[in-house]
TORZAVO-152523 format. One record per residue (C-alpha): residue in three letters; y negated, x, z negated. Coordinates in steps of 0.05 Angstrom, whole numbers, plus 32768, in hexadecimal, padded with zeros to 4 digits. Layout:
% TORZAVO-152523
ALAYXZ;...
END
This chain:
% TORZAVO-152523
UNK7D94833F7F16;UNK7D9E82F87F04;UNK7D5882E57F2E;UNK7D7883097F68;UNK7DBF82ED7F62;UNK7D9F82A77F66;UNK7D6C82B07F9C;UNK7DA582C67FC7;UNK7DCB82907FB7;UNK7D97825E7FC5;UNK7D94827B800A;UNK7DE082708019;UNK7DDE82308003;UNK7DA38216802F;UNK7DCE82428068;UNK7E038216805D;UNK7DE881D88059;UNK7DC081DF8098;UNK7E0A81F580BD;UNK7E1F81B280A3;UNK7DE9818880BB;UNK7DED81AF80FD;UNK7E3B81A780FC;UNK7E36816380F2;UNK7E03814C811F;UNK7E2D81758158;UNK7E7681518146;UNK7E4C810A8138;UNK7E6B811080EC;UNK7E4B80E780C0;UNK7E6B80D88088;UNK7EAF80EB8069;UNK7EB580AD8043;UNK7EFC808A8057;UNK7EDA80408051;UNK7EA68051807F;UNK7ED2807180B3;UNK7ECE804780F2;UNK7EF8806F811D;UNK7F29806380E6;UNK7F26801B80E1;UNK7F2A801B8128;UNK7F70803C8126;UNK7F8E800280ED;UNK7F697FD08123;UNK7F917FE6815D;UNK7FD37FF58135;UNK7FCE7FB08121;UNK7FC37F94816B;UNK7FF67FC18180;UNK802B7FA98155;UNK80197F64816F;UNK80187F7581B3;UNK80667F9781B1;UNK80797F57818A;UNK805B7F2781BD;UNK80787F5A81F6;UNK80C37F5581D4;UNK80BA7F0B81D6;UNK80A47EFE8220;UNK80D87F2D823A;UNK810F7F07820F;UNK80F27ECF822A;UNK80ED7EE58270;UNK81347F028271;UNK81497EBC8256;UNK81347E9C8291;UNK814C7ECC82C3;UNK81917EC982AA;UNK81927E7B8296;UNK81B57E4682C3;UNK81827E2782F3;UNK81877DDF82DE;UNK81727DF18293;UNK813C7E1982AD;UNK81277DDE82D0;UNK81347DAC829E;UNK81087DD08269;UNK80D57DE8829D;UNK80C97D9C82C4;UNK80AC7D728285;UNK80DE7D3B8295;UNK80CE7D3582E6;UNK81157D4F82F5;UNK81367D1D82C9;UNK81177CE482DC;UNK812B7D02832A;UNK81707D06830F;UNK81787CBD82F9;UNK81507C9C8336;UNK81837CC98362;UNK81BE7CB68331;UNK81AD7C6D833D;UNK81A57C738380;UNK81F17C8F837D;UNK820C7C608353;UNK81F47C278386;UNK820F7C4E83C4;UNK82507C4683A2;UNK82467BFE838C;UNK823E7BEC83D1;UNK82737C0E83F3;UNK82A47BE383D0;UNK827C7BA183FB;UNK82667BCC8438;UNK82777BF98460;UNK825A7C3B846C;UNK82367C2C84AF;UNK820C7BEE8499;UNK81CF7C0684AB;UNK81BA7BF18457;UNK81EB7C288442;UNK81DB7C5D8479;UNK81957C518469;UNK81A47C578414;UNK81D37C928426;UNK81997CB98443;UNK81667CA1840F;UNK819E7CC383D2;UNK819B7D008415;UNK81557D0E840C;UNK81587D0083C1;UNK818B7D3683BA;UNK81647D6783DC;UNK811F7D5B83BA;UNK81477D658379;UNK81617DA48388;UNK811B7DB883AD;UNK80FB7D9F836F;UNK812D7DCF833E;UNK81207E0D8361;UNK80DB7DFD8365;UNK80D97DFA8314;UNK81097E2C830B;UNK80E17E60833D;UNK809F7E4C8314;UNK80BD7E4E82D3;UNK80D77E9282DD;UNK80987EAA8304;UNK806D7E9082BB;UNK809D7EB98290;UNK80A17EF482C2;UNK804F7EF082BB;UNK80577EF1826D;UNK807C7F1C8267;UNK80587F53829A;UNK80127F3B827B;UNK80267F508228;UNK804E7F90824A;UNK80007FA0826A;UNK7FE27F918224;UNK80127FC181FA;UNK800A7FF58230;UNK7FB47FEE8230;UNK7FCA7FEC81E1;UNK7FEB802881E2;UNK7FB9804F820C;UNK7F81803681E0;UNK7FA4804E81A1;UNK7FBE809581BB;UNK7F7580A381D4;UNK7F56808E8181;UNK7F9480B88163;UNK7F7880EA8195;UNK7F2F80E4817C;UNK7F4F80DF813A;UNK7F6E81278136;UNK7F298146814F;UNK7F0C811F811A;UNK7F38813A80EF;UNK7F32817C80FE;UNK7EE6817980FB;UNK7EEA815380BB;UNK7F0A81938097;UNK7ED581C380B7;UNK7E9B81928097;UNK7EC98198805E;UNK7ECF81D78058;UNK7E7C81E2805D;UNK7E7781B58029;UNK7EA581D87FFB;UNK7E8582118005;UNK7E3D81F97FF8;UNK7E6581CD7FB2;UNK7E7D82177F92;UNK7E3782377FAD;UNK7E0D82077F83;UNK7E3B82097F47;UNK7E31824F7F4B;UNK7DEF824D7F48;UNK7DE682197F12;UNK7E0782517EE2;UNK7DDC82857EF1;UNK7DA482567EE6;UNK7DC2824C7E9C;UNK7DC5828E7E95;UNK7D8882A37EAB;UNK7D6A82717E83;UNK7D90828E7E3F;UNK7D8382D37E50;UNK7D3582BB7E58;UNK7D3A82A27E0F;UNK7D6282E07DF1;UNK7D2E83097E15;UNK7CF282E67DEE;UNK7D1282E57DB3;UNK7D17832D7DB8;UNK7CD8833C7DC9;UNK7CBE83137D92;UNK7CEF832E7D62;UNK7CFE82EC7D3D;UNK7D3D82D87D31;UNK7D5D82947D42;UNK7D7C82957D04;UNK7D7082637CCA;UNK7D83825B7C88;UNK7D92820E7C80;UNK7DAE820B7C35;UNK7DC582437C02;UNK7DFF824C7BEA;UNK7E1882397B9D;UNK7E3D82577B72;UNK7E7E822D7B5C;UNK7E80821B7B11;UNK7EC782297B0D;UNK7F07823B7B3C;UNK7F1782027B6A;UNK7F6482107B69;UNK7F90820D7B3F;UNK7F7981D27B17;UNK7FA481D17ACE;UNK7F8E81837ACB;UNK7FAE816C7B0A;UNK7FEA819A7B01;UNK7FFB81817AC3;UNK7FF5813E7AD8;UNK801D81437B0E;UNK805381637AE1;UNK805881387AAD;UNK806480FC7AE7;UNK809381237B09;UNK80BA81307ACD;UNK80BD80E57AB4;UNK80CA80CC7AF5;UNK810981017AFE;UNK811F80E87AB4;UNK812880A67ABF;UNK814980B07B03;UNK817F80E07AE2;UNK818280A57AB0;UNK8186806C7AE7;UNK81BE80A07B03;UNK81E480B27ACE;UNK81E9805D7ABD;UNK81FA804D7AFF;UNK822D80827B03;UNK824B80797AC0;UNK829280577AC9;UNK82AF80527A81;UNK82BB800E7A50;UNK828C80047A18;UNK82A17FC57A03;UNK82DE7F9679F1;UNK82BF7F5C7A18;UNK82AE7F877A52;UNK82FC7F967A57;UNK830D7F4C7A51;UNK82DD7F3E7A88;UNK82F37F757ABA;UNK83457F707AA3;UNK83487F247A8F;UNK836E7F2E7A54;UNK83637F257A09;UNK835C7F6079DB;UNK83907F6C79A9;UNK83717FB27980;UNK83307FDD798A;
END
């Protein structure tokens, strides 16, 4: 029975295992180890680039509406590298000697017409020159901003379509599982009825041979005398019991004894003399 009980078993478990390597080969599973995982690390990859991405995203778009909705000349100011300042002052100069001169000539001196088209011209190539920075300024962040929103989107897509391969991992991973539980009970299943088999193959000799697997190691002796109660130790043990409750009932008695025994002991607790005993 037990020869038959572990051939069949044998068989299932060489079933199963062949399912499993067939199961695996078809769902490309092969191992189950976490560390070794790639579409796993894969996943913690693209969280991480993802998280990234939405910060850098958040950023460029703050930054973006920060230039849509900031005045023109700070846009300008930040976004020129210093050209528009040095435009200011050269046109502020120009100004400030336009006004100089009026006070010595008069408006149609062909000096002054010709100055008060120079600070003309000036004027408009600072205001060209402002929306020019502005416009590119604006046009850099709008470019930001629309290149990270790209990147978390490609993110995004990229990380749904692992989570995706993920699940069907997943769900493969607990049929492979499942195989392999099966083929863990099989075999210690069958390593028992190997023990026993091997047992009942030695009982089975042992009977045919009729020898026992009994052996007699040491005899017994007889005891000279009864182990308990010992008179010796019990007497001992009395006679130190009773001293040691004697002189406690002593040490009590003293110690709770209250009464006078002497003249000088009264003297000493009452502080005066004696006059009679």
């Amino acid at each position: 029975f037990l020869g038959s009980e572990i051939e069949t078993l044998q068989k299932e478990i060489e079933d199963r295992e062949l399912q499993q390597n067939a199961y695996s080969r078809r769902t490309d599973i092969v191992t189950m180890d976490p560390g070794s995982n790639v579409l796993a690390q894969r996943m913690e990859a693209l969280n991480s680039d993802y998280s990234k991405a939405v910060t850098e995203r958040i950023n460029a778009e703050a930054r973006y509406t920060q230039m849509a909705n900031a005045p023109k000349d700070a846009v300008a100011e930040s976004a020129s590298g210093g050209l528009l300042a040095q435009m200011r002052s050269e046109q502020l100069t120009m100004e400030r000697e336009y006004a100089t001169k009026l006070n010595t000539y008069k408006p149609e001196w062909p000096a002054m017409v010709e100055l008060k088209a120079r600070i003309d011209r000036g004027r408009v190539g600072l205001n060209a020159e402002i929306e020019k920075a502005v416009r590119q300024a604006r046009e850099a962040a709008r470019t930001e901003y629309q290149t990270a929103q790209r990147r978390e989107q490609a993110l995004a897509a990229q990380l749904n379509r692992v989570k995706s391969e993920s699940m069907d991992l997943s769900s493969a991973s607990s049929e492979y599982n499942n195989l392999q539980s099966e083929i863990s009970t099989r075999r210690a299943t069958l390593d028992q009825l190997l023990k026993r088999q091997s047992e009942s193959e030695v009982a089975s000799r042992l009977q045919t041979t009729r020898d026992s697997n009994v052996r007699i190691v040491d005899r017994a002796l007889l005891p000279g005398g009864p182990f308990r109660p010992s008179l010796r130790q019990d007497l001992s043990m009395g006679m130190l019991l009773g001293l040691m409750i004697g002189v406690g009932a002593m040490l009590l008695i003293e110690f709770l004894d209250r009464t006078i025994k002497t003249p000088d002991e009264l003297e000493r607790l009452l502080g005066l003399p004696t006059l009679a005993v």
